[in-house]
N, C-alpha and C positions, 0 to 999 in steps of 0.2 A: 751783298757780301757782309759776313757776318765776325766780328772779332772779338772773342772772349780772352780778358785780360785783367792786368791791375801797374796800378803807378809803380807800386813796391815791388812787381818782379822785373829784374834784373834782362831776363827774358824775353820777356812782352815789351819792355822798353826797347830792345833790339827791331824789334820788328812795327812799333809803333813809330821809331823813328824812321825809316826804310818806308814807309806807308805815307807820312809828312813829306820827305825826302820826295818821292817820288808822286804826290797829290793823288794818291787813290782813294777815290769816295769808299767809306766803308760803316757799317751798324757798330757803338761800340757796346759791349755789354762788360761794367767790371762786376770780375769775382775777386772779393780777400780772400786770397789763400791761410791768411794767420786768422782768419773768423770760420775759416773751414766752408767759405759757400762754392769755392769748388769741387768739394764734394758731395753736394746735392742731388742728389738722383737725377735731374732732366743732363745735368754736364757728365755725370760718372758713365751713363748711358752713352755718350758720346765721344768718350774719352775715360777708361779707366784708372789712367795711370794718375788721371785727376789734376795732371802737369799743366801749366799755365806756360806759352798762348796757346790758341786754337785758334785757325780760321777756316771759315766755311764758304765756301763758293757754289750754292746749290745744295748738288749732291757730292761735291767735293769736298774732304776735309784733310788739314793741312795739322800738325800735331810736332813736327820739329822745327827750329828756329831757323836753319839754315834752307828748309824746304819752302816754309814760309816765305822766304825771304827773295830764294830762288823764282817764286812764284810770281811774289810780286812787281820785280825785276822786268819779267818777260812779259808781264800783264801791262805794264806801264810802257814796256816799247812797243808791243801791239796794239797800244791805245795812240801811242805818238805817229802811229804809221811808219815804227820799224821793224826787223826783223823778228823778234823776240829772240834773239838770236842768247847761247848761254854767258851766266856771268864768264868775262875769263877768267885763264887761271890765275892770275899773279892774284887778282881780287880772292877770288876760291881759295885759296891758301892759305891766305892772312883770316878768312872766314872759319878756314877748318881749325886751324890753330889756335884760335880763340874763341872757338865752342867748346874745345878740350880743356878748357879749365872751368873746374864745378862754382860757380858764386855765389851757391845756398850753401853747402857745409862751410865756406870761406867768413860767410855772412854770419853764421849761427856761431861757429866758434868762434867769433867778438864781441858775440850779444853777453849780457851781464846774464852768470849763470843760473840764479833764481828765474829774473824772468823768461829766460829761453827754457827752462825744464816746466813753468807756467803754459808757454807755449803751448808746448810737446803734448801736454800731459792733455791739456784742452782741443788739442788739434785728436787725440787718441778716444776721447770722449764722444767727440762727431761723427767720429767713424762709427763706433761701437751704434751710437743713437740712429745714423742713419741705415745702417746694418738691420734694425731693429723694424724700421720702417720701410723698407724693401726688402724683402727674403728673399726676391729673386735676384738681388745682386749681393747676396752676403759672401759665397765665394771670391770675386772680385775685390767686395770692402776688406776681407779678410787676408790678400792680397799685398793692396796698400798698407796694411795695420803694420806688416811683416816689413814692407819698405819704411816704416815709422822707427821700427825699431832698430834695423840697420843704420838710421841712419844715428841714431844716439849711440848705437857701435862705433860708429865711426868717428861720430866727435871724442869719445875718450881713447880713442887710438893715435896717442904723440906721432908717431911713424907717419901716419894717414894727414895729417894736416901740417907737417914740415912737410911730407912732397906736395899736399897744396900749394903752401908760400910757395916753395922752389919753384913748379909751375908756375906761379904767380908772376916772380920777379925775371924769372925764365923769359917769358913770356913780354914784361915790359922793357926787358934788357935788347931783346930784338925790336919792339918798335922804337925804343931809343935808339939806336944806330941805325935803324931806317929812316924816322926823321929827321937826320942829319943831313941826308939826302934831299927828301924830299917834306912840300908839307903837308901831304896828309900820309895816310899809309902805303898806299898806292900809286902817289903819284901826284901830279899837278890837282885834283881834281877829287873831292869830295866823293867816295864810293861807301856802297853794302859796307863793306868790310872798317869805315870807319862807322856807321851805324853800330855793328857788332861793338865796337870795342869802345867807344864811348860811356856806353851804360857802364863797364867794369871800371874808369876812371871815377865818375858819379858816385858810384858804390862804395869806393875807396874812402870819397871825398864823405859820404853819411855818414861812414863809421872813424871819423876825424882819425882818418890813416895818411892822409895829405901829403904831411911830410917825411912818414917812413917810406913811402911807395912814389910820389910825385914830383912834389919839389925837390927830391936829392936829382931829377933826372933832368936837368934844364930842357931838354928838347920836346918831352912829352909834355912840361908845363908849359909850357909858349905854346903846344898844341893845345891843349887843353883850356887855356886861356882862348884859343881864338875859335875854336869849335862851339863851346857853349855860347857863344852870341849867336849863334844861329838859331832861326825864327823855328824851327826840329826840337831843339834841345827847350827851349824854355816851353814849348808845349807839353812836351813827353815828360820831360826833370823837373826844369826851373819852377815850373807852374806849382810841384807839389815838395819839391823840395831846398829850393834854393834861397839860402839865410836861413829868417824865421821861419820862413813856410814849411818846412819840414817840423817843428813843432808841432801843430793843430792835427799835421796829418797823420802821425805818432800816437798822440794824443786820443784824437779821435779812436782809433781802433783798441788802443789800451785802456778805455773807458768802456766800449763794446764788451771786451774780454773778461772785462771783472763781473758786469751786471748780468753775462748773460754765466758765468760761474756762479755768484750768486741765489741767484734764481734756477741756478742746474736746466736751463733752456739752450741743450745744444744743437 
């Protein structure tokens, strides 16, 4: 089993931890998406959309986070000697509803806007070079260019990212009153659906949103305080971003980004 990913997506955190969570041996291969090696021709060929995760099982390949997830689910009670029987729904719920909120346009409209239009602009570059480099997938890369651009659409549309937040807090307002209930989302008992929603607290917590989004909601912080000691999270998060260590790992790719601008090696 094959898992194409990265620490920084939001996405691939979902499902790496859901992989921990549940001990399934698996290959890992990262791609940065902000160095553009997800769209390298051997991954575009496999995935056009160029969307990080991927996992492969064979001749099986898996391209959304909740399919993923569903997968791994039933692959891990068939492995336990149980039914593989489906997540239920109360779990499926809380999954669907918090796949429905986007945490790249959430992400980008908080990055400092020099260096998110640095990004862009370098992320636009890749395409066009690899475009240049395979002709037989230049339809496709042409494709994505088109989704590059919507999505700087979208960041200067105020309208588009107030119903983000709204989602956003939407979204943490109901697991605030659910964990008042209980302590995880679900239930007594650590689920998928806290996998899913863990990385969007984490993500918060990068872009020092803490206290607008976390600490006003006591219940979610005393989750949140007691989720991340688990041996899941410090592998998938902590390991690259928790304290300083999200420094170096920043670092490292915004050093990537200037020399390989520089030297025009996209």
């Amino acid at each position: 089993m094959h898992f194409y990913h990265h620490p920084y997506s939001v996405e691939s955190q979902k499902v790496r931890l859901a992989l921990e969570e549940k001990d399934v041996d698996y290959t890992s291969h990262h791609l940065n998406p902000i160095t553009g090696k997800n769209l390298d021709s051997f991954f575009f060929r496999m995935n056009p959309s160029a969307k990080l995760p991927v996992f492969q099982n064979g001749s099986h390949i898996l391209f959304k986070t909740i399919d993923i997830i569903e997968y791994i689910d039933r692959l891990a009670s068939v492995s336990n000697g149980e039914s593989g029987a489906p997540i239920n729904a109360q779990v499926m719920n809380w999954m669907e509803k918090i796949d429905g909120w986007d945490s790249k346009i959430f992400t980008l409209s908080h990055m400092p806007k020099k260096y998110k239009q640095f990004v862009i602009r370098f992320i636009r570059r890749v395409i066009v070079s690899r475009m240049s480099d395979s002709p037989d997938l230049a339809s496709l890369y042409h494709a994505k260019l088109r989704t590059i651009y919507d999505t700087e659409d979208r960041l200067m549309n105020q309208e588009f990212l107030e119903q983000s937040q709204e989602k956003l807090n939407s979204l943490l307002n109901d697991a605030e009153v659910q964990l008042n209930e209980t302590p995880y989302l679900t239930g007594e008992d650590f689920t998928m659906a806290d996998c899913m929603f863990l990385p969007i607290l984490a993500r918060l917590s990068l872009l020092n949103l803490e206290d607008e989004y976390i600490n006003c909601r006591p219940k979610i912080s005393k989750y949140y305080n007691t989720v991340r000691r688990r041996k899941s999270y410090k592998l998938v998060i902590g390991r690259y971003f928790l304290g300083w260590k999200k420094y170096p790992t920043l670092l490292k790719t915004s050093f990537f980004l200037v020399v390989r601008t520089i030297f025009k090696r996209y």
